[in-house]
LUMVEX-52770 format. One record per residue (C-alpha): residue number from 1; x, y, z. Coordinates in Angstrom, 2 decimals. Each point is the difference from the previous one (the first is absolute). Example, Ala and Ser with C-alpha at 12.3 -4.5 7.8 and 13.67 -1.06 7.14 Angstrom:
{1; {12.30; -4.50; 7.80}};
{2; {1.37; 3.44; -0.66}};
! end
This chain:
{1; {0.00; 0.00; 0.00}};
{2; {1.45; 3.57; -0.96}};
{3; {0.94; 2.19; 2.82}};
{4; {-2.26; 2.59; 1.15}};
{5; {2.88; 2.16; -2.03}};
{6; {-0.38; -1.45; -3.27}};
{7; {-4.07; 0.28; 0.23}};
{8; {-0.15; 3.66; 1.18}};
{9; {1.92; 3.40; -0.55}};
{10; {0.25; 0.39; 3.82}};
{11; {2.59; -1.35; 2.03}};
{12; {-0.04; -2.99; 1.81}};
{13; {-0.54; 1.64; 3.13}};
{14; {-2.91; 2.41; -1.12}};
{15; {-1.85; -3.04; -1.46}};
{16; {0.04; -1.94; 3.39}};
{17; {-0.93; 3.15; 1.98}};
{18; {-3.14; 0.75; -2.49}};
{19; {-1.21; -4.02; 0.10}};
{20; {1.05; -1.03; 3.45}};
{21; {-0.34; 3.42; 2.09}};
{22; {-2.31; 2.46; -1.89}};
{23; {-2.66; -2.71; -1.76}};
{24; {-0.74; -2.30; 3.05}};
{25; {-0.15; 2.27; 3.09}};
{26; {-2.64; 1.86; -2.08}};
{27; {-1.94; -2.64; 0.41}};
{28; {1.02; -1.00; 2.93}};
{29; {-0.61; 2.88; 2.39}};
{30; {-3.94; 0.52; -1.56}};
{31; {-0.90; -3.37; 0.73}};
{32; {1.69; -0.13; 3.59}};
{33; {-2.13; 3.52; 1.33}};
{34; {-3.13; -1.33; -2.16}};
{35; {0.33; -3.38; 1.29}};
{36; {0.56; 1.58; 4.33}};
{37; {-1.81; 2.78; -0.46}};
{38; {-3.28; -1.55; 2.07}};
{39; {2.24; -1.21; 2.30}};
{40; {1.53; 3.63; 1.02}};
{41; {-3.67; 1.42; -0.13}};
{42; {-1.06; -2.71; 2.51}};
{43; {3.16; -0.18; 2.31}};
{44; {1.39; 3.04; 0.01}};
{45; {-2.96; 2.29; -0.54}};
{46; {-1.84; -2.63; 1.37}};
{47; {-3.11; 0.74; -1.93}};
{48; {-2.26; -2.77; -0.07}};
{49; {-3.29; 1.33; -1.33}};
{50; {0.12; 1.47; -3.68}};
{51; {3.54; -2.24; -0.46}};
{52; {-0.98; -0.29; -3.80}};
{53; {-1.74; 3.35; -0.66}};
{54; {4.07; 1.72; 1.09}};
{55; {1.73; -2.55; -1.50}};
{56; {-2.00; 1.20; -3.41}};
{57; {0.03; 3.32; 0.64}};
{58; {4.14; -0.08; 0.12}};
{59; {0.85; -2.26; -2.51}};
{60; {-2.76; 2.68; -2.38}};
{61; {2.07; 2.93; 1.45}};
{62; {3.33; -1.70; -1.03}};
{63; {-1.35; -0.72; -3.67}};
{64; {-1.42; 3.52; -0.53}};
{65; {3.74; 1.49; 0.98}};
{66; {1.50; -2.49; -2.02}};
{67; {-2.03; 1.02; -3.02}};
{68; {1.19; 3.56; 0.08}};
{69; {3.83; -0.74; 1.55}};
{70; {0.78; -2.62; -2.86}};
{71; {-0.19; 2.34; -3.07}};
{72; {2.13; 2.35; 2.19}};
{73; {2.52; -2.28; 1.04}};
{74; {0.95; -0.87; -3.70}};
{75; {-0.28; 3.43; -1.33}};
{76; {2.68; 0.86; 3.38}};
{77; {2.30; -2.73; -1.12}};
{78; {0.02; 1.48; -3.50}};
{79; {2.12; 2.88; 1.89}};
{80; {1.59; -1.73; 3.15}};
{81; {0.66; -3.25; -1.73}};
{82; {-1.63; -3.32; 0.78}};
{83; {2.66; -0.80; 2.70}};
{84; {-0.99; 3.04; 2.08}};
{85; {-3.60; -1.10; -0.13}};
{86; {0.61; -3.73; 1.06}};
{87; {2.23; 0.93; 3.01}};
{88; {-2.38; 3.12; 1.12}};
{89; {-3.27; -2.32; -0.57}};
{90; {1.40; -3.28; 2.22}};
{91; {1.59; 2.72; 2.72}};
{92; {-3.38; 1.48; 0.26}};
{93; {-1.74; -3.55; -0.24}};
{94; {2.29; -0.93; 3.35}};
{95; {-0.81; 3.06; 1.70}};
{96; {-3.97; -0.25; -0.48}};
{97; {0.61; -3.81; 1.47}};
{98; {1.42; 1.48; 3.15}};
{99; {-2.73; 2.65; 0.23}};
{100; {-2.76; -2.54; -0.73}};
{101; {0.66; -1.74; 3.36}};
{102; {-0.24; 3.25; 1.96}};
{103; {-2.88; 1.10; -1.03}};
{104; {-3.06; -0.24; 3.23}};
{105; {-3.57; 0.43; -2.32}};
{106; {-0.48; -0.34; -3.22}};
{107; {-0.82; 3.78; -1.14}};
{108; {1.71; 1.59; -0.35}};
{109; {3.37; -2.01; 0.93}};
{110; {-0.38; -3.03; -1.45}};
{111; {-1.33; 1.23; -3.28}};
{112; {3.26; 2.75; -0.08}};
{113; {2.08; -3.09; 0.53}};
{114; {-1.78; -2.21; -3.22}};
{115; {-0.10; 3.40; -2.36}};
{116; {4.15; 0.47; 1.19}};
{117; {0.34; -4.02; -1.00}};
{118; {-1.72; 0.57; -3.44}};
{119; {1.96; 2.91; -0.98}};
{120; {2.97; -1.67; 0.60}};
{121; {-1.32; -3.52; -1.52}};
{122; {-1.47; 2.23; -3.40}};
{123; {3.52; 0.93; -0.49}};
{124; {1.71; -3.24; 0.03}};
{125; {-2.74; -2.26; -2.16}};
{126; {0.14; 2.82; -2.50}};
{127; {3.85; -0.64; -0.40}};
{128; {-0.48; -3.48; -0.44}};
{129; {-1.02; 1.03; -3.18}};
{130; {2.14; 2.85; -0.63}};
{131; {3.04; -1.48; 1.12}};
{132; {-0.57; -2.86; -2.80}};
{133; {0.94; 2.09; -3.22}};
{134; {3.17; 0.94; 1.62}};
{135; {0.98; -3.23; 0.62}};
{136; {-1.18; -1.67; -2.93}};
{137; {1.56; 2.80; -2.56}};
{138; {-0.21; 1.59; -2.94}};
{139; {2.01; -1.82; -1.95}};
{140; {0.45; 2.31; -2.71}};
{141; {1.92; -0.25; -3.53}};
{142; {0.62; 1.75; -2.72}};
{143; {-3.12; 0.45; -2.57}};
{144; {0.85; -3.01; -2.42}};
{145; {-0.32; -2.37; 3.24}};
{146; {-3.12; 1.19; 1.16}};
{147; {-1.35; -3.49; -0.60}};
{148; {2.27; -1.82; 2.03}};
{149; {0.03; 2.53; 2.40}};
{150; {-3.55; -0.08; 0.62}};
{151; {-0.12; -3.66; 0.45}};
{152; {2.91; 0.37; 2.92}};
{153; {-1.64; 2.55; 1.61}};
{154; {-3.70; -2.17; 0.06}};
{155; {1.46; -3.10; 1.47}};
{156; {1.84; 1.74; 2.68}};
{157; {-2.86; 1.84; 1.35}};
{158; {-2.28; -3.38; -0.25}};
{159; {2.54; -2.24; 1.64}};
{160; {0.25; 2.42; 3.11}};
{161; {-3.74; 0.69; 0.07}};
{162; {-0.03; -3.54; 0.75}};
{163; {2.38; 0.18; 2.54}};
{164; {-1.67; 3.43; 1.62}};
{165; {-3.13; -2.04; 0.00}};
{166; {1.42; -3.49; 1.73}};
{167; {1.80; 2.44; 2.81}};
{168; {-3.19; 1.84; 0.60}};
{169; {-1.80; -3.43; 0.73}};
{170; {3.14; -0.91; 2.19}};
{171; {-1.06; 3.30; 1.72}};
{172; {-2.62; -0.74; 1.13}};
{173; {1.06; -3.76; 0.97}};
{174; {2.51; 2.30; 2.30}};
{175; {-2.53; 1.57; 1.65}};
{176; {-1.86; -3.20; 0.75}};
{177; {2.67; -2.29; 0.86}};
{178; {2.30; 2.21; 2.06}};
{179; {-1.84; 3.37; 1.00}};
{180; {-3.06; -0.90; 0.88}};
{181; {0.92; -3.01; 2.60}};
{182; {1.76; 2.77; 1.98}};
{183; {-2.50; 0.53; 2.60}};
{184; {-0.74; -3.51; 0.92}};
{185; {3.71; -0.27; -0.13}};
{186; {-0.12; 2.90; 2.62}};
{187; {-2.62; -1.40; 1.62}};
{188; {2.00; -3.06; 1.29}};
{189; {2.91; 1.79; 1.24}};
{190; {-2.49; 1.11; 2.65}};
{191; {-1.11; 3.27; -1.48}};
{192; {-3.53; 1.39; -0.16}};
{193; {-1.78; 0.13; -2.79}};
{194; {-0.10; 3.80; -0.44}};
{195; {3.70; 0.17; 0.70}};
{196; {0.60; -3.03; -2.67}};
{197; {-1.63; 2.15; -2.89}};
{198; {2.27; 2.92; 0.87}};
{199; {3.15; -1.64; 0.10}};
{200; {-1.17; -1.95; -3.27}};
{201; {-0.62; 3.65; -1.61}};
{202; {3.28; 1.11; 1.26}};
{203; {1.94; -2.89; -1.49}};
{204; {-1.78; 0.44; -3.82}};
{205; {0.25; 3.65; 0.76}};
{206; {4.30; -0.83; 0.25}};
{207; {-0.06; -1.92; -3.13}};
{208; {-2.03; 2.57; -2.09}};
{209; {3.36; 2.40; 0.78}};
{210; {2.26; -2.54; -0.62}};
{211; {-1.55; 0.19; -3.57}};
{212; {0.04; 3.32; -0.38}};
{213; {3.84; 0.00; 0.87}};
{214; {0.13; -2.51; -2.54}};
{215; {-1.90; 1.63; -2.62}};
{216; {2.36; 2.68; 0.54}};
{217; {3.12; -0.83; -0.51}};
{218; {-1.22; -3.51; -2.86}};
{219; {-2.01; 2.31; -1.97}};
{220; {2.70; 2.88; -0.51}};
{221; {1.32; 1.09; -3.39}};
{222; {-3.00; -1.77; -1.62}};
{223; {0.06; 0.00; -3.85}};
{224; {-1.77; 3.21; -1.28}};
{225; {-0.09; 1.05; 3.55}};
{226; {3.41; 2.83; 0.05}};
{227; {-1.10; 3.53; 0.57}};
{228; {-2.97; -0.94; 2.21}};
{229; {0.69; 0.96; 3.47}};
{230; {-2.44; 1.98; 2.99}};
{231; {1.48; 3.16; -1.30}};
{232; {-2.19; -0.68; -3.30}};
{233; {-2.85; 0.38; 2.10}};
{234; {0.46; 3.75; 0.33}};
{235; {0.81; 1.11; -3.52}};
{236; {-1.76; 1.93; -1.81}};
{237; {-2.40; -1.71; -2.31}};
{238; {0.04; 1.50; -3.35}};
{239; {3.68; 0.44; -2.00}};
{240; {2.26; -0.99; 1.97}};
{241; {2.85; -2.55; -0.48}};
{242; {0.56; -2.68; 2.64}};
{243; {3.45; -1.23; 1.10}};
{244; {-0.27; -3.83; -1.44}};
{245; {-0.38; -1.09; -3.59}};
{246; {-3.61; -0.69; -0.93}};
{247; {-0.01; -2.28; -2.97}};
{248; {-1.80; 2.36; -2.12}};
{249; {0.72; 3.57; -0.68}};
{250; {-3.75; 0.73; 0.25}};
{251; {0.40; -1.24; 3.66}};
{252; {3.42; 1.93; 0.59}};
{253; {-1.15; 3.10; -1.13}};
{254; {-3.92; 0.40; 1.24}};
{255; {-1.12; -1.24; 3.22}};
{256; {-3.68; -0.51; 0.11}};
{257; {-1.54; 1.24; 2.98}};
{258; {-2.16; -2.44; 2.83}};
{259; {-3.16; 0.07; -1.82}};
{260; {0.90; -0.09; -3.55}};
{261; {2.19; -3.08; 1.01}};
{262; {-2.35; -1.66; 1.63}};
{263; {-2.88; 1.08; -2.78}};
{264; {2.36; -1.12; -2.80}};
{265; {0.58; -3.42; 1.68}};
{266; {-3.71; -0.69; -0.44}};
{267; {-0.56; 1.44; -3.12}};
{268; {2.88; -2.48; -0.88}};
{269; {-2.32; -2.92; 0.73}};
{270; {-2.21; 1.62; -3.07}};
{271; {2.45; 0.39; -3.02}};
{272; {2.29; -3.15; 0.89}};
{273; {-1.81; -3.56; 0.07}};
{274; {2.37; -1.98; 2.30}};
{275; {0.06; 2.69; 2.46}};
{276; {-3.81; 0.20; 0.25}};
{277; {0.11; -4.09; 0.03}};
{278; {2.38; 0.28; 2.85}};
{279; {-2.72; 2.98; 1.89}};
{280; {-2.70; -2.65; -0.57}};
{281; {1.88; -3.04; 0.92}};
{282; {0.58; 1.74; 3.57}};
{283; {-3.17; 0.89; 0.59}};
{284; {-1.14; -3.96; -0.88}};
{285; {2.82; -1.30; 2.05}};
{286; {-0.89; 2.55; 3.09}};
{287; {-3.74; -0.73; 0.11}};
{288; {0.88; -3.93; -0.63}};
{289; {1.84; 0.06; 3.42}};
{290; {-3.24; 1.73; 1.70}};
{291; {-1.97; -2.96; -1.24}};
{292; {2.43; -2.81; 0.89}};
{293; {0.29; 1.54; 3.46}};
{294; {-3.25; 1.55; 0.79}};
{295; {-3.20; -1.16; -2.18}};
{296; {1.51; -3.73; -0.31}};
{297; {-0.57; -0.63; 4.32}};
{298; {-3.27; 2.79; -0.03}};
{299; {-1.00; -2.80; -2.19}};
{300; {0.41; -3.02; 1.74}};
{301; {-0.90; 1.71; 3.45}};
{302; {-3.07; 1.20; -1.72}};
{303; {-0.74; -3.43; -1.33}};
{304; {0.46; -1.78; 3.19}};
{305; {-2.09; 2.67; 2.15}};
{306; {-2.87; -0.60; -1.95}};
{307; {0.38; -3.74; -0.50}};
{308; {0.18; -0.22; 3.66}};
{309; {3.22; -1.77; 0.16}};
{310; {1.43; 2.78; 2.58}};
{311; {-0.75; -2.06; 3.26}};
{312; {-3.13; 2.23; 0.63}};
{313; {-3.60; -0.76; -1.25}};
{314; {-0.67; 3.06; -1.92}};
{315; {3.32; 0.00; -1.40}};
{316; {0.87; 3.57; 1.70}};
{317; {3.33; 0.95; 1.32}};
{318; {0.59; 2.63; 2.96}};
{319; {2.00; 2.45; -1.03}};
{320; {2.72; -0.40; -2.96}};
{321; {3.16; -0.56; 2.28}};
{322; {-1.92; -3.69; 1.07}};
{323; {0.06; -1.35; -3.74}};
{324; {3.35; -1.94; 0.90}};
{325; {-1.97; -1.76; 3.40}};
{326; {-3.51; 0.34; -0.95}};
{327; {0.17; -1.14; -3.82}};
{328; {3.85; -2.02; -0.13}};
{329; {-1.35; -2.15; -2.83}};
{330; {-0.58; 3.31; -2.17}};
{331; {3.64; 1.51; 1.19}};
{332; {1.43; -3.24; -0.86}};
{333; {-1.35; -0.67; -3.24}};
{334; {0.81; 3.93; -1.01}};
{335; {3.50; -0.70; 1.30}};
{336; {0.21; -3.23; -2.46}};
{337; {-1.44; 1.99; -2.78}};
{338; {2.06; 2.95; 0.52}};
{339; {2.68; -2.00; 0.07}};
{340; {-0.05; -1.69; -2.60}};
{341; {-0.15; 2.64; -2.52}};
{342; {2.89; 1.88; 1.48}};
{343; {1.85; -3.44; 0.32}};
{344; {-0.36; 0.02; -4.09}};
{345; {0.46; 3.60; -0.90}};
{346; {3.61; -0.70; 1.98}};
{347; {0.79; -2.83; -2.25}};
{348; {-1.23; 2.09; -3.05}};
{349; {1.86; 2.85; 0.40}};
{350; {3.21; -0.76; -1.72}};
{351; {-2.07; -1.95; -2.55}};
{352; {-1.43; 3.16; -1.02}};
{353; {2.79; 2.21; -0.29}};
{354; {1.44; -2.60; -2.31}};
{355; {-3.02; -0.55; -1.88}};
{356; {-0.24; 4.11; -0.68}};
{357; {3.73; -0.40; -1.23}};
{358; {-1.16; -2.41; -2.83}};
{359; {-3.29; 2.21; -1.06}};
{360; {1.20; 3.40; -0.14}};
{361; {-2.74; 1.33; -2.01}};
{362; {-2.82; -1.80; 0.18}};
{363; {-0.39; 0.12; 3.78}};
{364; {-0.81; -3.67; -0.20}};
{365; {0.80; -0.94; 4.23}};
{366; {-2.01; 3.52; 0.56}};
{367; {-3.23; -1.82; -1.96}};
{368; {0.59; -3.44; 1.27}};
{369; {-0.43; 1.38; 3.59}};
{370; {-2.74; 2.13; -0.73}};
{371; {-1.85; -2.72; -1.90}};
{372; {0.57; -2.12; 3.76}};
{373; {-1.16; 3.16; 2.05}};
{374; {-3.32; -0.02; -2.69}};
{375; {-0.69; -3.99; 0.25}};
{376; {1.71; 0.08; 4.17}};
{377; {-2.01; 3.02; 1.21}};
{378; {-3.40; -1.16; -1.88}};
{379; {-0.09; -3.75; 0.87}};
{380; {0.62; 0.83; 3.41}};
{381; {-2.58; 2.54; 0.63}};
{382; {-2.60; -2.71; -2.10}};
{383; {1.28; -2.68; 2.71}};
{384; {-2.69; -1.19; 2.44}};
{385; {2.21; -0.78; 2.75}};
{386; {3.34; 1.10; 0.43}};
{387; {1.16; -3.09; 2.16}};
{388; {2.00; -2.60; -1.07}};
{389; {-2.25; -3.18; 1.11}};
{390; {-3.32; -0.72; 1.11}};
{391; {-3.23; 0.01; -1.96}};
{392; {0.21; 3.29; -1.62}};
{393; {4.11; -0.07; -0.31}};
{394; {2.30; -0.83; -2.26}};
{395; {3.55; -0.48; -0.26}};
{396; {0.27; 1.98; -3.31}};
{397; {-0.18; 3.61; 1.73}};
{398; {3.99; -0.93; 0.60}};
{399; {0.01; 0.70; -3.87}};
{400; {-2.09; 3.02; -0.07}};
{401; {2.20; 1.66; 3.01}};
{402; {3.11; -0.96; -2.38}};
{403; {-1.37; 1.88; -2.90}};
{404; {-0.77; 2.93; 2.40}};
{405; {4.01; -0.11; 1.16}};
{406; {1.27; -0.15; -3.61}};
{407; {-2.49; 2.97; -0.47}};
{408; {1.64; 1.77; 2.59}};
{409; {3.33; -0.68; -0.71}};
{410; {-0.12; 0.26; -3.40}};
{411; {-1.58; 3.47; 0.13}};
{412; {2.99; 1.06; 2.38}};
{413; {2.78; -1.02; -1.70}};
{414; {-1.19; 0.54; -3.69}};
{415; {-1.83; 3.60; 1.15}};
{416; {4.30; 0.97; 1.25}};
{417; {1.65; -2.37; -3.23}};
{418; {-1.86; 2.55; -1.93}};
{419; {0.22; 3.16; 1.60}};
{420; {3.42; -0.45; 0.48}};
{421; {0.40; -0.98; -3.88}};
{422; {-2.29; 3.37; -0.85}};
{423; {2.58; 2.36; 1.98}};
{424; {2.97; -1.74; -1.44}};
{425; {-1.20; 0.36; -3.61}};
{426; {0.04; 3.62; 0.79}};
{427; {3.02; 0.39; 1.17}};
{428; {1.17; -1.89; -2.79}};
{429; {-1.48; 2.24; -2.71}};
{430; {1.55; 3.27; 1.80}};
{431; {3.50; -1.40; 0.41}};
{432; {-0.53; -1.42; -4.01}};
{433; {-0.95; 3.65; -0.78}};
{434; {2.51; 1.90; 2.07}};
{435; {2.88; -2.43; -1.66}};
{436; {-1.49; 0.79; -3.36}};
{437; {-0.59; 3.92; 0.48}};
{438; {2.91; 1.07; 2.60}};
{439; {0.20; 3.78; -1.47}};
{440; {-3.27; 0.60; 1.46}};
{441; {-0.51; 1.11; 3.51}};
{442; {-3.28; 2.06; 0.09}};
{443; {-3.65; -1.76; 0.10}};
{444; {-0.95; 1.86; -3.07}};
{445; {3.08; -0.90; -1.84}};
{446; {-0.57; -3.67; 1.20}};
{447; {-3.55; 0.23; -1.70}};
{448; {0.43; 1.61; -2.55}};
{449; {2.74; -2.59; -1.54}};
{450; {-0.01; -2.99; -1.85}};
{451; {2.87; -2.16; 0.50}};
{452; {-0.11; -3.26; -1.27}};
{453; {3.50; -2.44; -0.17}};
{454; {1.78; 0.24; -3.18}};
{455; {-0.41; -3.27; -2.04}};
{456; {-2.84; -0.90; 2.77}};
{457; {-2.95; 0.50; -2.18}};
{458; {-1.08; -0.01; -3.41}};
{459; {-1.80; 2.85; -1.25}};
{460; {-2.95; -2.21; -0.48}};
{461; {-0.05; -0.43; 3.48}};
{462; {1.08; 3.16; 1.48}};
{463; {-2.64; 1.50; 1.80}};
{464; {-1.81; 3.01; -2.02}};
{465; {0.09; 2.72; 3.09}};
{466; {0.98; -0.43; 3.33}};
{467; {-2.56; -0.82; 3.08}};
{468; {0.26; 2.86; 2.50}};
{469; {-2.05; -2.05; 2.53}};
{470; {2.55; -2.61; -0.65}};
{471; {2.96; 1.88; 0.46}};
{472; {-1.86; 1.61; 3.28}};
{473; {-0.52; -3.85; 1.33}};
{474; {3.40; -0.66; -0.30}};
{475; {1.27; 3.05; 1.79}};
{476; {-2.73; -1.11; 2.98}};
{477; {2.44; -3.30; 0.16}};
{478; {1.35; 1.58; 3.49}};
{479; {-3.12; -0.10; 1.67}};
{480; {0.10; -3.52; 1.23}};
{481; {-0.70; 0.99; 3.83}};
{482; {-3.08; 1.89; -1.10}};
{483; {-1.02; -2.92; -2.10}};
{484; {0.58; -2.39; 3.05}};
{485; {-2.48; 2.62; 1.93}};
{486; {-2.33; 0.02; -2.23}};
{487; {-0.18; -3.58; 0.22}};
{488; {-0.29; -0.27; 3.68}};
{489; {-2.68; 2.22; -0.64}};
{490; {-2.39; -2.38; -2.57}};
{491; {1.14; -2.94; 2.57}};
{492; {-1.94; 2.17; 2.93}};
{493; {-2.47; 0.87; -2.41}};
{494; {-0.85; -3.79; 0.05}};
{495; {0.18; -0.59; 3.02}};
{496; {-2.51; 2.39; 1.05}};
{497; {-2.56; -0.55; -2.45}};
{498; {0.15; -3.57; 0.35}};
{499; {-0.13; -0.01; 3.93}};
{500; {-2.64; 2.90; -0.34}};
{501; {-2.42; -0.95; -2.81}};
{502; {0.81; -4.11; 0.78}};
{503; {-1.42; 0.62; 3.18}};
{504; {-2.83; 1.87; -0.26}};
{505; {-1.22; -2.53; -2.91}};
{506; {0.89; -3.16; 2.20}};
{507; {-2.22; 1.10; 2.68}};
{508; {-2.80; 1.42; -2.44}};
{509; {0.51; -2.23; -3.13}};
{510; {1.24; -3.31; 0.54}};
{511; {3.55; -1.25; 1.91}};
{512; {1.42; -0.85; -3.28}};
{513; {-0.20; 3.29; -1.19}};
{514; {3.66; 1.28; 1.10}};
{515; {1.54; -2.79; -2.02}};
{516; {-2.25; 0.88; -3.67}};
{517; {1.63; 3.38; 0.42}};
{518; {3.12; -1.86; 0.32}};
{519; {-1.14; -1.95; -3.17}};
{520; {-0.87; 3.04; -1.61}};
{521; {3.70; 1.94; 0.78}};
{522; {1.85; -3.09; -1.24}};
{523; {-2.10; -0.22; -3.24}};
{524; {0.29; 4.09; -0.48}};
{525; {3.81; -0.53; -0.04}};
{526; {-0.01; -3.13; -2.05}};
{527; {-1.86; 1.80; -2.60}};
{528; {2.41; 3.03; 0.29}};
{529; {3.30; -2.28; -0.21}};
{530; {-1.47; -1.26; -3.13}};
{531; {-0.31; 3.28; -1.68}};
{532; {3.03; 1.04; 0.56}};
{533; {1.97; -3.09; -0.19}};
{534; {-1.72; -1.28; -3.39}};
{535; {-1.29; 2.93; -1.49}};
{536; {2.56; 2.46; 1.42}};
{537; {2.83; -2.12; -1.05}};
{538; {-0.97; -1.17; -3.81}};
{539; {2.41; -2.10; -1.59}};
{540; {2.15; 1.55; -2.77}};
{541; {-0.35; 0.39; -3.39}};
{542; {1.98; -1.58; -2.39}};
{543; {2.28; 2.06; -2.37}};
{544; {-1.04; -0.23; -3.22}};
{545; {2.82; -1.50; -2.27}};
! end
């Protein structure tokens, strides 16, 4: 197997950092404070009537500021650099951890504590994917190898959007095999259970800065990174030229401000087809984890309560904190279920950054997984039982919950493949035009010439004019923090309107409502990677002899 070297233009040591510090701890932190979260509302607060209705209320409040801090964080680490971001977003990450075990009621303490963690966690998941360009590189050549270029540059930025997506899953193995035992660890060393949580906190709250040291010293001189520093925060916007070389003299010369970055990031997701794949793929892949981890046990809970399987005759439960003593058959079987699909979107992970190596057009992985989120989400909803025995169960919902992880993965890891693929090409095409036109410095200049290689083209196929809007894309190419933001943002975007408008129809519709929306999403991006993968991408005509 080639070195992490040979696959990437980053070192060796800026690889490892990105896949083993920066991608898994992402993960892992979210799931460890989502995963104790009732348990510092009911031992530390020690709130034990409206448990569920706070634990909602925060994890709402922590979405909301994520929806707004992700877009900034990327458009920030356009100016500061990715590596100031990372380190910054895990520091503040340790020191909401520490904070969150001080706090004595829930407003407004505890809620300052959860908004402080998803500031710091917005930053940090939004450099997973702006971090991945960087590493995976350019690749650029001269004109005449654009070809051969282009194919370098798609299978590096496939094969580690595999490997982003198998350390994510590892995250969040992390956070269940070794954080989360910590209190009962605690526990048996003699200490109370409030005390157990805090030290618990404390110790995740030491490793988060441990990867923010890391991030800062494994992430430095990152390629297309030089110039970026906190000083950039403070220029000027307008024209002003920074220290480091931008790759394009669009990017050297003009700085855009906040809001036009941030504005031309999404109107990027309009005028270039992967990118707007890759803004769609994250909002699949976000809302798919909502449904795997939320809808999937409302489900079975819901089915057992009014089955009356929950040890009670009319099937109710007291309060939601009893589900795991009052209906264990329902937690169980939504543990296996669970389970089970995130046991197989581990496994697939690598499988589908190689598969999106081998189709780099056609975004054949990205359709295969949407076609098993379609058939997954459907069947399941249809199912009359989600158990695995009995009268009404039936083994086969092991398959279903498969298709739903390979939905989920796939949309992850195919949604970055070809994000990451989208920034790259633009890079590309400004370093290809920069090479080919290096007398021109000024933006009009840049647009206003036509520079094709000598010997490159015939004059058949020499374009007639030029493409301003092209030209304009490619000088965008340095955006790739705003384009991470903007991609956190659609991935929020799902979430919420799945959680919010899944709800409200599976208490007023039916309980399988959730997962058609799910059906629905999967089959909205299936039809989109179509479009642009076989109609975007038409094959080429042959040259008449």
């Amino acid at each position: 197997m080639a070195s992490p070297r040979t696959l990437f233009t980053a070192s060796r040591w800026q690889t490892w950092t990105y896949l083993l510090g920066v991608c898994p701890f992402s993960i892992a932190f979210l799931v460890f404070i989502n995963s104790s979260i009732s348990f510092v509302v009911t031992e530390l607060i020690e709130l034990h009537d409206g448990e569920g209705d706070a634990v909602g209320t925060l994890g709402f409040a922590d979405e909301l500021l994520a929806l707004v801090a992700c877009p900034v964080w990327g458009v920030l680490s356009d100016r500061i650099g990715v590596r100031h971001v990372c380190t910054t977003g895990y520091a503040i990450v340790a020191l909401a951890l520490v904070l969150f075990v001080q706090a004595k009621n829930i407003y407004p303490q505890l809620l300052l504590g959860r908004l402080l963690f998803s500031l710091g966690g917005s930053a940090v998941s939004t450099m997973v994917t702006a971090v991945l360009p960087a590493v995976a590189g350019s690749h650029s050549s001269p004109p005449k190898h654009k070809a051969a270029s282009d194919s370098k540059m798609n299978t590096t930025s496939s094969r580690l959007a595999g490997f982003v997506g198998m350390c994510a899953g590892c995250g969040a193995l992390i956070a269940l095999v070794v954080f989360l035992p910590l209190p009962a660890r605690f526990q048996q060393w003699g200490l109370s259970p409030a005390e157990s949580i805090q030290h618990s906190y404390y110790i995740v709250a030491a490793v988060s800065l441990l990867i923010s040291v890391l991030c800062f010293f494994g992430l430095r001189n990152l390629p297309g990174e030089e110039g970026k520093a906190w000083s950039s925060l403070w220029s000027a916007d307008g024209n002003e030229e920074p220290d480091g070389g931008e790759p394009c003299s669009y990017a050297r010369k003009f700085q855009l401000p906040y809001l036009e970055r941030l504005g031309a990031a999404f109107l990027l997701g309009f005028r270039n087809s992967e990118i707007f794949i890759g803004y769609l793929g994250g909002f699949v892949a976000r809302a798919s984890s909502v449904g795997i981890s939320l809808f999937i046990p409302l489900a079975v809970n819901h089915y057992y309560r009014k089955s009356g399987l929950c040890g009670s005759p009319d099937g109710e439960v007291a309060s939601p904190g009893d589900i795991k003593k009052s209906c264990h058959k329902a937690y169980v079987l939504a543990s296996i279920l669970t389970g089970v699909s995130q046991l197989i979107a581990l496994i697939a992970a690598p499988a589908f950054g190689y598969l999106s190596d081998r189709s780099r057009r056609r975004h054949v992985p990205l359709l295969g997984a949407c076609f098993a989120g379609l058939v997954g989400y459907t069947v399941f909803a249809l199912l009359p039982s989600p158990e695995i025995s009995g009268d009404h169960g039936n083994p086969g919902v092991f398959v279903v919950m498969g298709l739903v992880g390979i939905s989920q993965i796939g949309a992850i890891v195919c949604s970055l493949s070809v994000l990451s693929s989208g920034i790259l090409s633009l890079d590309d095409a400004c370093k290809m035009e920069e090479a080919c036109c290096p007398a021109h410095n000024g933006l009009d200049e840049v647009e206003d010439a036509d520079c094709p290689e000598d010997g490159e083209e015939d004059e058949e196929d020499r374009p007639l004019m030029a493409h301003r809007s092209d030209r304009k894309g490619r000088q965008l190419s340095h955006l790739k923090g705003s384009i991470a933001g903007v991609y956190s943002l659609y991935g929020g975007a799902g979430i919420l309107v799945l959680t919010k408008l899944g709800g409200l129809l599976f208490d007023v519709l039916s309980s399988g409502a959730p997962f058609y929306i799910m059906a629905g999403f999967n089959g909205a991006l299936l039809l989109a990677g179509l479009l642009s993968g076989f109609i975007g991408h038409p094959r080429p005509a042959r040259r008449a002899v």
